[in-house]
Backbone bond lengths (Angstrom), bond angles and torsions (degrees), N, CA, C in turn:
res aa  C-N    CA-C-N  psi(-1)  N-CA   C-N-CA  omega(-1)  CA-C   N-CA-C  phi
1 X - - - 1.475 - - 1.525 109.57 -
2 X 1.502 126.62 152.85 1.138 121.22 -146.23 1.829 93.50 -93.38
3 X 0.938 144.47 178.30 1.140 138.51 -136.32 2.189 84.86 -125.58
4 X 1.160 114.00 156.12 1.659 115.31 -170.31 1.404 92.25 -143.30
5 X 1.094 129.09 166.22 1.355 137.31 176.51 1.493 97.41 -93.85
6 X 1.514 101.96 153.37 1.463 110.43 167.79 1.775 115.38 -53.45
7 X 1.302 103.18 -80.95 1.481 123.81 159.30 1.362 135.20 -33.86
8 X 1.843 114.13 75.94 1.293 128.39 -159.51 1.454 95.88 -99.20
9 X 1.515 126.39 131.86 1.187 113.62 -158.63 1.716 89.06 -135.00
10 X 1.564 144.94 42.76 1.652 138.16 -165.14 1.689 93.28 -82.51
11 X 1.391 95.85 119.34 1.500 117.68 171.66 1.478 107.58 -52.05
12 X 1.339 135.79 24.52 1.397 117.45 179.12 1.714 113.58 -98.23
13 X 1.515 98.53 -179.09 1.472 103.56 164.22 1.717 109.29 -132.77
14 X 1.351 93.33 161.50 1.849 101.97 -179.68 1.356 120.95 -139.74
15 X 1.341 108.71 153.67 1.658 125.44 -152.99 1.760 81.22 -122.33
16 X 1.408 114.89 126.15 1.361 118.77 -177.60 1.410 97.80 -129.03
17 X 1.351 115.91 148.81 1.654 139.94 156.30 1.323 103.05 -99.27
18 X 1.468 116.89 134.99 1.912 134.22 171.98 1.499 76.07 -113.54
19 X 1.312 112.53 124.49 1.949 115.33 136.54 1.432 125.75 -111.08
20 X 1.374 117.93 149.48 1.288 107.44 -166.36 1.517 105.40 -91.90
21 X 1.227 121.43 169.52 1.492 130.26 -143.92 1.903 101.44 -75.39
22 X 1.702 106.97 -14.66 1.390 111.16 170.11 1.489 116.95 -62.35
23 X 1.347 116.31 -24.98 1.661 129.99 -156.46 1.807 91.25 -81.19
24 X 1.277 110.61 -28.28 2.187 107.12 -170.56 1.226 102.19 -94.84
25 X 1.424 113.99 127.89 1.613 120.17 164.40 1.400 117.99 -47.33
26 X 0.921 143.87 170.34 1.189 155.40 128.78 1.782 124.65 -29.10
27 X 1.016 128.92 112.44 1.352 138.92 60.50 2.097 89.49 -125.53
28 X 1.635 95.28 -28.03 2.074 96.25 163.70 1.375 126.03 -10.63
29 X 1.852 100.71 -70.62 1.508 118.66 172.23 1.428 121.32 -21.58
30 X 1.440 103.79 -62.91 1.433 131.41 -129.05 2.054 81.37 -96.11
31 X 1.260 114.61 -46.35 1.419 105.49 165.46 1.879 127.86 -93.35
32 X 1.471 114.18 13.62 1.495 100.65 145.01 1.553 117.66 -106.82
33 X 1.295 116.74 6.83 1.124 129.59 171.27 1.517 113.76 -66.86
34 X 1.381 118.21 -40.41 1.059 143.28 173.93 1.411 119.10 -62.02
35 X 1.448 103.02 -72.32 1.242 137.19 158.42 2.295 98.92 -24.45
36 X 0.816 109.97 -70.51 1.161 123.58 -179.11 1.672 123.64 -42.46
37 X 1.129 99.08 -38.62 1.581 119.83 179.05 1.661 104.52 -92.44
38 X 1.420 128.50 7.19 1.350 124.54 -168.70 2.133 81.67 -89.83
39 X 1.665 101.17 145.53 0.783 106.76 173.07 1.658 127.51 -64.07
40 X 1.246 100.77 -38.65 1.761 128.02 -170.69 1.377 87.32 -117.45
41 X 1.720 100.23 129.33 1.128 121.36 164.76 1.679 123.07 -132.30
42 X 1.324 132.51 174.20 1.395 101.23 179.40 1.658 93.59 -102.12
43 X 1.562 92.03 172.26 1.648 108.92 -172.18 1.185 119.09 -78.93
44 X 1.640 114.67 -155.40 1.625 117.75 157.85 1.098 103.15 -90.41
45 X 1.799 144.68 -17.96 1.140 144.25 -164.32 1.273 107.82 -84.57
46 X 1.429 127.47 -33.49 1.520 150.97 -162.51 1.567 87.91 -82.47
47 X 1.294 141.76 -72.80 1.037 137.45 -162.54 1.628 103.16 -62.80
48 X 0.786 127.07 -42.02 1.284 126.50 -175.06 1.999 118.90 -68.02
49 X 1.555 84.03 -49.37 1.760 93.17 139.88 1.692 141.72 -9.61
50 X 1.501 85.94 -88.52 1.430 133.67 157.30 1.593 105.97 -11.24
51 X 1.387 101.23 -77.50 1.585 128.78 -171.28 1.491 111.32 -74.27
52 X 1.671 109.08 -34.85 1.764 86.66 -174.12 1.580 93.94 -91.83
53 X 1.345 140.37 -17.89 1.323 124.65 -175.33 2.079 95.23 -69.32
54 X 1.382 127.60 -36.46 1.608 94.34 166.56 1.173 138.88 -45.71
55 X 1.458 121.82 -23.49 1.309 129.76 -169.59 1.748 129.90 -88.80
56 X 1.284 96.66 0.99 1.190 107.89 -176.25 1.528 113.49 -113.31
57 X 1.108 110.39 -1.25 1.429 114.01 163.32 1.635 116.28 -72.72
58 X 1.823 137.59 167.11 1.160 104.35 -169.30 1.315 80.18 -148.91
59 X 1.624 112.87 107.43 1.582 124.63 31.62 1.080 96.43 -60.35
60 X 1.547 124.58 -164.66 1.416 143.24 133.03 1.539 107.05 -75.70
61 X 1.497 109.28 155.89 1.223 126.52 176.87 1.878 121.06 -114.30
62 X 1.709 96.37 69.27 1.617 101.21 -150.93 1.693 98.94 -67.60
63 X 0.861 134.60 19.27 1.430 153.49 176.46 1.201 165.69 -137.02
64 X 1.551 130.89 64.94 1.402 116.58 -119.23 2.021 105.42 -74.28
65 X 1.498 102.12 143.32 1.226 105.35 -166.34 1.585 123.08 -49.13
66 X 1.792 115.45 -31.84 1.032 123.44 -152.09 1.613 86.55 -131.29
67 X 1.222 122.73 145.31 1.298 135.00 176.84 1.988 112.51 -67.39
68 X 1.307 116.96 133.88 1.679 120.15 -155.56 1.694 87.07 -68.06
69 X 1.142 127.21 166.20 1.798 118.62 164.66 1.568 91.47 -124.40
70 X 1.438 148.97 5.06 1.002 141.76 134.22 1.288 153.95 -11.21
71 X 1.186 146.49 151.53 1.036 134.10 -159.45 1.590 122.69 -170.42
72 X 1.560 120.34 123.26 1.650 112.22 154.74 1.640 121.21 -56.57
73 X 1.746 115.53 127.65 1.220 87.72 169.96 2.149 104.05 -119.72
74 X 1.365 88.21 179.18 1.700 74.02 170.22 1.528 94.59 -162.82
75 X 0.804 134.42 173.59 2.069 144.67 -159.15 1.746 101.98 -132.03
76 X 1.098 126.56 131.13 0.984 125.36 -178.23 2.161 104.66 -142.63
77 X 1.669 114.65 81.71 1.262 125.86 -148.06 1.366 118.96 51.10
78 X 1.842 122.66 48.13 0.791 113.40 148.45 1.652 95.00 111.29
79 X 1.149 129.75 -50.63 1.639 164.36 178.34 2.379 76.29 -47.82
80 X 1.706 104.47 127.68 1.222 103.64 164.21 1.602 116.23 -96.90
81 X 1.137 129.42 125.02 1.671 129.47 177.25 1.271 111.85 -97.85
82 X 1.364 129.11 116.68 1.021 137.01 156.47 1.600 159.35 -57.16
83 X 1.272 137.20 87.35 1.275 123.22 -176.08 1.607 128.49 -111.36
84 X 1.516 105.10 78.19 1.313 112.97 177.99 1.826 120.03 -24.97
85 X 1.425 112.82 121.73 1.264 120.27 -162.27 2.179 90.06 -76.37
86 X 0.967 132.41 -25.35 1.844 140.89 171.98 1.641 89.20 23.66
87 X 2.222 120.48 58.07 1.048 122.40 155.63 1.854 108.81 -44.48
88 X 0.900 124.73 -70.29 1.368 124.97 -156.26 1.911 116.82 -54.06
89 X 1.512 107.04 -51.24 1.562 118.08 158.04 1.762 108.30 -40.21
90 X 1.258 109.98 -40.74 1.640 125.25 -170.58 1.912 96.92 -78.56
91 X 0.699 90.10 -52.34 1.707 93.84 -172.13 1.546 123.50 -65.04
92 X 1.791 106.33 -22.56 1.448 123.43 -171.69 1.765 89.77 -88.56
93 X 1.797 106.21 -37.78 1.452 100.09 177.81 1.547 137.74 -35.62
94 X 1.961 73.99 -69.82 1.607 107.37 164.36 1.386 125.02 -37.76
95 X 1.461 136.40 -42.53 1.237 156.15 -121.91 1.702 84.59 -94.23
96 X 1.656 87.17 -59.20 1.670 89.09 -165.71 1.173 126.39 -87.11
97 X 1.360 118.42 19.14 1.599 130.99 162.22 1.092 110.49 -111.15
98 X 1.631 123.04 39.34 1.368 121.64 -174.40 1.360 96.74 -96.23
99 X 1.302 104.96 -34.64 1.547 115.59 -172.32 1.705 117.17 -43.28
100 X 1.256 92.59 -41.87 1.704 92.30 -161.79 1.910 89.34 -100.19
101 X 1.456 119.41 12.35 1.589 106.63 153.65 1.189 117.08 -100.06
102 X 1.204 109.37 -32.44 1.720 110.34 -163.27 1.764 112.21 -99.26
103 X 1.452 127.60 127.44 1.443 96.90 164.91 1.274 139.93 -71.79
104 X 1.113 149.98 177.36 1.549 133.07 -154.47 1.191 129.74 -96.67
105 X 1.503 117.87 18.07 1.264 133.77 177.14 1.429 106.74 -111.73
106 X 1.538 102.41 -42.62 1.718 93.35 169.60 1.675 114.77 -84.87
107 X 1.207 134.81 -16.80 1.306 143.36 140.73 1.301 103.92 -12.54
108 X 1.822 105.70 -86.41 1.575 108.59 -166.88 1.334 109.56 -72.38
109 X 1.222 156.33 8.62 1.266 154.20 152.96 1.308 115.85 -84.85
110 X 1.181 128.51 -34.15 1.639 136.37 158.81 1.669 106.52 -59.09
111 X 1.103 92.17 -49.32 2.024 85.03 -164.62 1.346 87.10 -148.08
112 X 1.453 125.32 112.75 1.953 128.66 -172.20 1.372 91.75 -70.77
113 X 1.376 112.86 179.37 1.114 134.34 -177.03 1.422 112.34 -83.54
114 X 0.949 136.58 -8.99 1.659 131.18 -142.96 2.024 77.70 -123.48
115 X 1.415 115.77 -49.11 1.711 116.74 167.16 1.679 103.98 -32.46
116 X 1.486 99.10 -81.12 1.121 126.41 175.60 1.736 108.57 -8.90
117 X 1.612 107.09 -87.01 1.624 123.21 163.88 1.176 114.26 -2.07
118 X 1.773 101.79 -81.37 1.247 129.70 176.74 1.361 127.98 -39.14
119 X 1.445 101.59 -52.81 1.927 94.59 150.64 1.102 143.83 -108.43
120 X 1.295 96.32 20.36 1.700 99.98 148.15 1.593 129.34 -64.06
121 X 1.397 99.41 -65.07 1.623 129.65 129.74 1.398 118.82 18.87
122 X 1.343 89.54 -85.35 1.914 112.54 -176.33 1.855 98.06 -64.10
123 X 1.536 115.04 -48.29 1.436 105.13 -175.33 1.321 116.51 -67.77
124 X 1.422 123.33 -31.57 2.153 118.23 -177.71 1.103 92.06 -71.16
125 X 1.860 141.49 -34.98 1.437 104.49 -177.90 1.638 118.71 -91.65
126 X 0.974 112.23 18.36 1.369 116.30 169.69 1.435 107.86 -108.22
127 X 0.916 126.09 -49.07 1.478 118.89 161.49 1.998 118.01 -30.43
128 X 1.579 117.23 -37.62 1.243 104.80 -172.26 1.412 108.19 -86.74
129 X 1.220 101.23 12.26 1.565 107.14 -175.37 2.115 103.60 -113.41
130 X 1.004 106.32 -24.33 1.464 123.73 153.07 1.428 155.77 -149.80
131 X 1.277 100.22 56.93 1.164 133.10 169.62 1.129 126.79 -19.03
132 X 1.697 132.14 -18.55 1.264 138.51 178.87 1.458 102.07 -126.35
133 X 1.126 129.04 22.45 1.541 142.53 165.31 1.913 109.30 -45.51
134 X 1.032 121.49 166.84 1.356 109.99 -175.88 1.675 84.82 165.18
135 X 1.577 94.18 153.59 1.444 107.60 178.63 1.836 112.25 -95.53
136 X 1.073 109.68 -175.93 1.279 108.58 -169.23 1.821 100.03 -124.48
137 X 1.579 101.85 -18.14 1.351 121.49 -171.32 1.734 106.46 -121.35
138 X 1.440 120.95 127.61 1.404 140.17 -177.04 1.615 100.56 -114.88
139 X 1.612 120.67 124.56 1.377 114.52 -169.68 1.891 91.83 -132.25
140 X 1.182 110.64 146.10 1.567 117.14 -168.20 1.931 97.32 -152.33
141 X 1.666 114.37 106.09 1.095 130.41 167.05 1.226 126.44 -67.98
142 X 1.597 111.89 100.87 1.718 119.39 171.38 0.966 105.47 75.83
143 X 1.439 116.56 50.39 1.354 129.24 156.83 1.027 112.57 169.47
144 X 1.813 131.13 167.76 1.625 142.22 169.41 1.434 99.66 -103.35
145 X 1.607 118.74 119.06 1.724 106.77 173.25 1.403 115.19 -68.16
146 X 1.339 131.20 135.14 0.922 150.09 169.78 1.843 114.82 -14.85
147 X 1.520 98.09 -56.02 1.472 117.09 -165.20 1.960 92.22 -69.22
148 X 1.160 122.88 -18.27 1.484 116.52 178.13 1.149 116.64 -73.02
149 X 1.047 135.56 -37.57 1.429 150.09 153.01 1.502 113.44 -32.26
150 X 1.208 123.73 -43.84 1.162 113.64 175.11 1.662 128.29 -75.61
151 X 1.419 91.21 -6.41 1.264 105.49 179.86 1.572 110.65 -73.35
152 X 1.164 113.73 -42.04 1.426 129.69 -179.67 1.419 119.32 -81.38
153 X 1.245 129.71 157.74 1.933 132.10 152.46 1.652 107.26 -104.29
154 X 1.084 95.73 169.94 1.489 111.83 -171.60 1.995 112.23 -76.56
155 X 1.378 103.29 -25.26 1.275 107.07 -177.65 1.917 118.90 -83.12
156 X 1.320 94.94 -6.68 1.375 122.41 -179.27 2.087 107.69 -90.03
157 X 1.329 102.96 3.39 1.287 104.37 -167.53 1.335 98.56 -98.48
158 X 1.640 120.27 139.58 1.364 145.14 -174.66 1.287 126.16 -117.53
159 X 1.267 121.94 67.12 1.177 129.36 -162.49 1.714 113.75 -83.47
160 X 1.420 123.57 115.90 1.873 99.52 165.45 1.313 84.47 -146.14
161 X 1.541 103.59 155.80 1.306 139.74 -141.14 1.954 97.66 -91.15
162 X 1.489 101.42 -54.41 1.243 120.92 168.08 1.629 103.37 89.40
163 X 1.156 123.84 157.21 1.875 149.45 -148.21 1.216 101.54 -152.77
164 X 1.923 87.82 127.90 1.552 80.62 154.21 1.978 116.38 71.15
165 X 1.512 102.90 -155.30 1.133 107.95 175.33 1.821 110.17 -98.08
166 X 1.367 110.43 35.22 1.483 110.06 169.27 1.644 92.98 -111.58
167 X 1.477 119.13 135.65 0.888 116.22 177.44 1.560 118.76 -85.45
168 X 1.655 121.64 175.30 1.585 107.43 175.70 1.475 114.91 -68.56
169 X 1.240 122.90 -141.32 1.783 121.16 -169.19 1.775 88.59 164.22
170 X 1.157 107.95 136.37 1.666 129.24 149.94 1.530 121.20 -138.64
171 X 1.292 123.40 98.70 1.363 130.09 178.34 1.123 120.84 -118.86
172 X 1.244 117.11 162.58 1.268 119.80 165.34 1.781 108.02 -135.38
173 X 1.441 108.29 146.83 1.553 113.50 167.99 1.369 120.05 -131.94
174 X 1.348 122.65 144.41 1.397 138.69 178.37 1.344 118.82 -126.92
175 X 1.280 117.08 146.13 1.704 117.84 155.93 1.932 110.71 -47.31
176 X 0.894 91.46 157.30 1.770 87.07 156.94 1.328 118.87 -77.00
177 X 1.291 113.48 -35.52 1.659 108.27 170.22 1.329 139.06 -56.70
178 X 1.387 101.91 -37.96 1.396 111.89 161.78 1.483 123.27 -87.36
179 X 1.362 110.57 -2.94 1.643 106.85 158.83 1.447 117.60 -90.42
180 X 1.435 114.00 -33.28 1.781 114.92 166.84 1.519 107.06 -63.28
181 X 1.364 142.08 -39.50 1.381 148.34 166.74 1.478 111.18 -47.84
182 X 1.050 123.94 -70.41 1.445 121.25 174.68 1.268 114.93 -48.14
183 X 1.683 121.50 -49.70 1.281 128.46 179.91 1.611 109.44 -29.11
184 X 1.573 93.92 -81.29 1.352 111.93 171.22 1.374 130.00 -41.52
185 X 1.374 151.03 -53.93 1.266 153.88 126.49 1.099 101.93 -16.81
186 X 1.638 150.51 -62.21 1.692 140.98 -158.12 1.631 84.62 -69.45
187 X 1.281 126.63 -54.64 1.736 106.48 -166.55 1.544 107.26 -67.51
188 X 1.139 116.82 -35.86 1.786 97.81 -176.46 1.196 115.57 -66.66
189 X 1.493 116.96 -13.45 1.693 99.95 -173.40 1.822 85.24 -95.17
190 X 1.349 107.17 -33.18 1.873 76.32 -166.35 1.472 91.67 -84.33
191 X 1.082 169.00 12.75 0.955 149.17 147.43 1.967 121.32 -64.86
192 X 0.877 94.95 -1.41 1.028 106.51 -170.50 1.918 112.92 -110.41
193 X 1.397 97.04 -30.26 1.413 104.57 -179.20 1.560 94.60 -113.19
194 X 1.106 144.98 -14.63 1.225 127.91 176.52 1.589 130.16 -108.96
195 X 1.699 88.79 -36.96 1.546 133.06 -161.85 1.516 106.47 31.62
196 X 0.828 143.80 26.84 1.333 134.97 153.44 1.645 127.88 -155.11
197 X 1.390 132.56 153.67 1.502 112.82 -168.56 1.252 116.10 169.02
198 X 1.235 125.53 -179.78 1.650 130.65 163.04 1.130 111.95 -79.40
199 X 1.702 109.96 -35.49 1.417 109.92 -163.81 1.586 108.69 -74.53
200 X 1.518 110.61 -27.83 1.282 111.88 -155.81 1.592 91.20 -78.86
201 X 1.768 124.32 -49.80 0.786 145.62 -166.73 1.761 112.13 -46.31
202 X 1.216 100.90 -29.34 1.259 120.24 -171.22 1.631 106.21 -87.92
203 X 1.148 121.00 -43.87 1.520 150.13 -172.19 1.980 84.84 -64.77
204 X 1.101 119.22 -61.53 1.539 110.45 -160.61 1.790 101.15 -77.04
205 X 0.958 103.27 -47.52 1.939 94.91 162.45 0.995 113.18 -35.69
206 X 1.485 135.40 -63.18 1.503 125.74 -123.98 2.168 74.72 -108.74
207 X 1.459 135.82 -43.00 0.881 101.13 139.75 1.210 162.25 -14.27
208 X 1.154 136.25 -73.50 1.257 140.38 158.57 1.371 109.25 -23.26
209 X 1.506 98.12 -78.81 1.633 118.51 170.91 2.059 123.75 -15.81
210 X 1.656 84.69 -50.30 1.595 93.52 168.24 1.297 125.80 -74.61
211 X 1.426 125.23 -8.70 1.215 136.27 -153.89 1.784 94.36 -105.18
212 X 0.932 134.37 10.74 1.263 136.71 -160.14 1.584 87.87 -133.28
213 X 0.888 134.02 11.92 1.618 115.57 174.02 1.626 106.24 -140.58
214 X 1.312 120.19 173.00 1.520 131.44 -176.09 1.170 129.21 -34.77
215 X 1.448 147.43 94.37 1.465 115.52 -152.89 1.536 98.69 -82.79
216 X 1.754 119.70 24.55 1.754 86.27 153.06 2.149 92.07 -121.43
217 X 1.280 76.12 72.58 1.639 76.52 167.33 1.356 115.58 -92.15
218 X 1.780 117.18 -179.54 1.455 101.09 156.93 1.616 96.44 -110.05
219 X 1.658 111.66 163.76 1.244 113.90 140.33 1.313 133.06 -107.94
220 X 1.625 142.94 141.81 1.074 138.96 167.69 1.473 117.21 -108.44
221 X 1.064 110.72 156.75 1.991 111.45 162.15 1.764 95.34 -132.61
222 X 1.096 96.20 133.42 1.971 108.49 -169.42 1.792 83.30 -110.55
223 X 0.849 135.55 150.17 1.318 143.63 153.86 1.648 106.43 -68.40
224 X 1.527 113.27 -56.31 1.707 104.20 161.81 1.672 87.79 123.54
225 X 1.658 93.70 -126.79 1.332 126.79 177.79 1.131 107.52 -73.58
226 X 1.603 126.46 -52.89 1.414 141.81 -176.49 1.957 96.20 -13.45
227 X 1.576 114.35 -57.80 1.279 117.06 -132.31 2.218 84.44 -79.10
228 X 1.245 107.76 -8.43 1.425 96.39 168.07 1.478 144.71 -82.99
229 X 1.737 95.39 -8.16 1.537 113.25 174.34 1.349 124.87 -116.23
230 X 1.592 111.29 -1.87 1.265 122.04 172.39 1.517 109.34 -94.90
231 X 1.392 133.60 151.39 1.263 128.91 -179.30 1.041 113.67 -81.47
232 X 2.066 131.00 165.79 1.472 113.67 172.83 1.420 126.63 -73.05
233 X 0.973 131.24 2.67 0.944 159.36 -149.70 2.186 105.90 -104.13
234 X 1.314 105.57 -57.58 1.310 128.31 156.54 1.359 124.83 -55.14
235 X 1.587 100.75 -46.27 1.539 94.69 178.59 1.784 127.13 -98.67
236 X 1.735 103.88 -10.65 1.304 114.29 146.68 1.132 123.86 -30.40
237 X 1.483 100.95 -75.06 1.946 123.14 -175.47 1.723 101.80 -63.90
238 X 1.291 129.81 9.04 1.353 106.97 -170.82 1.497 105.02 -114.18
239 X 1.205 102.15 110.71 1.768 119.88 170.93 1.662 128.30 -124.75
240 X 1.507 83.61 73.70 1.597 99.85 -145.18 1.988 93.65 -84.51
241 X 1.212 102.05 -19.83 1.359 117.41 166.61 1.365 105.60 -65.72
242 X 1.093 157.86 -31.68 1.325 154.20 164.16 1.599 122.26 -91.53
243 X 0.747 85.45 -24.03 1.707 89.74 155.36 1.333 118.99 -67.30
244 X 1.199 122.39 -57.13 1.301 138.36 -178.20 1.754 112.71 -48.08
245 X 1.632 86.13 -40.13 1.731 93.51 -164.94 1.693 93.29 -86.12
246 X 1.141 145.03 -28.05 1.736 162.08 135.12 1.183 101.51 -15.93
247 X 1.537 130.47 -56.36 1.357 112.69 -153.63 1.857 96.16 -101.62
248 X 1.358 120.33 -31.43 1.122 101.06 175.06 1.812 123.05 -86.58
249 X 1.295 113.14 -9.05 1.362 115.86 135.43 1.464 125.47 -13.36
250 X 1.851 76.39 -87.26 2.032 82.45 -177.81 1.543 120.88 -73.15
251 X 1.070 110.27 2.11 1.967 115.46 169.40 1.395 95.56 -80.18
252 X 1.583 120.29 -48.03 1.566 107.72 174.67 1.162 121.96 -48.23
253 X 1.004 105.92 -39.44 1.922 110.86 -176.71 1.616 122.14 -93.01
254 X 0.986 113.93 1.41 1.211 134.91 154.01 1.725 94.82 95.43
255 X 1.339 137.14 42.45 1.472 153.45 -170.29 1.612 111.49 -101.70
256 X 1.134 114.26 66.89 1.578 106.18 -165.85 1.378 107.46 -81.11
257 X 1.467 103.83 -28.64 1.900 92.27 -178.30 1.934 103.00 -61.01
258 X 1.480 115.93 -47.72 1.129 96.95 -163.69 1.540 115.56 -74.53
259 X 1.603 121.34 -27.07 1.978 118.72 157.34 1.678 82.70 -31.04
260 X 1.563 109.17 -94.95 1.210 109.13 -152.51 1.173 139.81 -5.38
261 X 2.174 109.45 -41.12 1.087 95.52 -158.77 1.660 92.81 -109.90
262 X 1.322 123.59 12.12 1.454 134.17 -165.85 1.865 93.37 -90.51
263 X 1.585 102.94 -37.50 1.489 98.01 -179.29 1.261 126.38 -87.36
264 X 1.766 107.31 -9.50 1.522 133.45 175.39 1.543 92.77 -49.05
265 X 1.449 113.88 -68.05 1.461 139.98 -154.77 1.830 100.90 -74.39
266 X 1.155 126.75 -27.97 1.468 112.67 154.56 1.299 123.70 -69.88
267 X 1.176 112.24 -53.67 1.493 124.25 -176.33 1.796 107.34 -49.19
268 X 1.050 121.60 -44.35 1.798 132.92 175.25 1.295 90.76 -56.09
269 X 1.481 104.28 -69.92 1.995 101.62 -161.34 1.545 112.13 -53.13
270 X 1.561 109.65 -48.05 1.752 88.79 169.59 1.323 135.75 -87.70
271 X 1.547 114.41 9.09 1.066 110.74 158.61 1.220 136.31 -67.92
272 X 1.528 100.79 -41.63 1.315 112.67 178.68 1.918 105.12 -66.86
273 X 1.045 127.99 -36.30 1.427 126.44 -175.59 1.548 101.09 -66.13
274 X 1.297 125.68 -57.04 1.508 118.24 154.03 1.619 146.46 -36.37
275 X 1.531 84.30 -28.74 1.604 93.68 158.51 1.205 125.65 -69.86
276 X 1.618 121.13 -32.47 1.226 132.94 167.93 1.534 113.23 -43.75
277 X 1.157 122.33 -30.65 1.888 108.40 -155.24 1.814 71.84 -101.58
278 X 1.230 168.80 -8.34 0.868 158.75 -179.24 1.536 99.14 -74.82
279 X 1.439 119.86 -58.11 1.508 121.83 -179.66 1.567 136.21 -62.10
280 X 1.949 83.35 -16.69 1.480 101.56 -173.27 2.079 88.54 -95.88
């Protein structure tokens, strides 16, 4: 296997589902249960690993052949929660939103067209064989979408700076209940003061999306990579989770100067973090 650097550094961020070991059928259960109690597990670095050592083979391998059996785990009193790493479902995702990142010359030189085909291909006939497939993991490059934020509160935010060879971290975690609750409440008020949008648009996706898993799940949003190109300094000051919950506040109350200026102050902060992958 072709050799990867330790030091995986992908500017993204991720929206994670934990389910608890009630949410997997049987014979599933009975092996992340297992799975769970293994002392050594692989990381977020390992998975990430994983994926860029396919790509350097030539062809590229925009797809891993065999489905990951991997997994995030996390303990919640002891209780193990699960978040199936389902690289390959993730990768067939990925594949086809390359289009509207990449332009089409560096597209087909990254991953040719005839690759491309081929796994498209491989994913519609697997799809008729699972049709209600879905990831457990949501990944968004050089930036946090807006609509994630609402998922979260500000007191739920986990900030450490990090030493040394521990790196930094910005997360946030929720019940599922209180991320389907907010969900719901953020669309009635902007639906009501805006009725139409990206944000909202975005809000009923990532909805839905939640509605398909345990309602005693957890949710997280990890910032990711993000926290390696922003300074500490940047990601201290960033409470973009309270902003969020600020501006649709004051749309509830009918306060548009202060939304206004709560969404002024997101819109700057991720721009400017977006400006970054332009320089890089």
């Amino acid at each position: 296997m072709p050799k990867v650097s330790s030091v995986i550094v992908p500017y993204a961020s991720y929206l994670r589902v934990y389910e608890p070991l009630a949410a997997f059928p049987e014979p599933e259960r009975g092996q992340w249960e297992r799975y769970a109690r293994r002392p050594h597990r692989p990381s977020y670095q390992d998975e990430l690993r994983r994926s860029l050592a396919d790509l350097l083979p030539t062809p590229p391998v925009p797809v891993p052949v065999h489905e990951s059996g991997d997994a995030f785990v996390t303990e919640v009193d002891g209780a193990p929660y699960i978040c199936p790493w389902r690289t390959r479902l993730r990768g067939w995702q990925a594949l086809g939103e390359l289009a509207e990142e990449l332009p089409g010359p560096v597209l087909d030189a990254v991953l040719p067209p005839v690759v491309r085909r081929q796994a498209t291909q491989d994913y519609e006939r697997w799809l008729e064989d699972n049709p209600d497939a879905r990831p457990w993991i949501r990944t968004a490059t050089w930036q946090v979408p807006l609509n994630w934020f609402v998922l979260v509160s500000d007191d739920e935010r986990r900030y450490e700076k990090g030493t040394g060879e521990v790196p930094p971290m910005l997360r946030y975690r929720t019940p599922m209940v209180q991320a389907r609750r907010r969900t719901a409440r953020a669309l009635r008020t902007l639906k009501e003061a805006i009725d139409e949008g990206p944000l909202i648009d975005g809000l009923v996706d990532v909805g839905r999306w939640l509605e398909e898993f345990h309602p005693r799940s957890l949710v997280e949003l990890d910032y990711g990579g993000l926290v390696h190109v922003l300074p500490a300094a940047e990601l201290d000051g960033d409470h973009s989770a309270a902003d969020v919950a600020e501006g649709i506040e004051a749309l509830r109350l009918g306060d548009g100067a202060t939304a206004g200026e709560a969404y002024g102050r997101l819109v700057e902060r991720w721009r400017a973090v977006r400006g970054r992958r332009s320089a890089n």
